[in-house]
Phi, psi and omega in degrees: 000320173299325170279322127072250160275000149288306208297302197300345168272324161323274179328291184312330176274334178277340194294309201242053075315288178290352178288307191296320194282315174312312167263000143310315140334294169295271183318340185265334175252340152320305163330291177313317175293318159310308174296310167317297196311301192325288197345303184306318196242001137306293223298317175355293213284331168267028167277318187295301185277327143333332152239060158294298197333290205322331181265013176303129200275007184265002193280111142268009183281204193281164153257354211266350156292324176299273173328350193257337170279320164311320179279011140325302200308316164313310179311303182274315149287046184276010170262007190235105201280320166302321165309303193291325148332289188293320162300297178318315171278353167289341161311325202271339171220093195289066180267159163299321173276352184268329180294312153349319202260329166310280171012280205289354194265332184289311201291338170264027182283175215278342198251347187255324153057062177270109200254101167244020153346282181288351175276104196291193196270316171305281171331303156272029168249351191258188218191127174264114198200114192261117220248107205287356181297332217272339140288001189262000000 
């Protein structure tokens, strides 16, 4: 009875180690994965607004970082029904207010959480773009 009741304490103990460890584990790469993703869809939208400049009608340089960030976007936003909404319709009409409506929908999104509450509509279409003679 006695060895037993060693062995079941044993077991129990080993039981509730490795249990406790296992979801510990689980809980830590649930967390971690959570944090990448913000992480992921933050650093986007300021890839995104970083090549705004590109879409400027006096802009003649290259576009294909700008198009290779745009073609991200089903991907990186595919859980958010409201992004993909608004990227369809800048496919279907590629304009300033359908872009506008992107913009503003990747910034609420629940996990990149961009506060443009004070930032009028200008303020996020516009594009700062410094002509390097006027310094020289």
């Amino acid at each position: 009875m006695k060895g037993s009741f060693k062995m079941n304490i044993i077991n129990t103990i080993i039981t509730s180690v490795l249990t406790s460890g296992l979801i510990g584990v689980f809980i830590s790469e649930y967390y971690q994965r959570k944090t990448l993703v913000k992480k992921m869809k933050r650093d986007f939208v300021v890839e995104l607004f970083g090549n705004r400049f590109m879409l400027k009608d006096n802009y003649y340089g290259e576009v294909e970082e700008l198009n290779k960030t745009l073609g991200k976007i089903p991907i990186v936003f595919s859980d958010n029904e409201d992004v993909i909404k608004c990227y369809d319709n800048l496919l279907s009409t590629a304009d300033d207010k359908n872009l506008l409506r992107l913009i503003k929908s990747m910034c609420m999104d629940r996990n990149v959480k961009i506060d443009i509450s004070n930032w009028d509509d200008e303020m996020i279409m516009k594009t700062l773009s410094i002509n390097k003679n006027k310094f020289i």
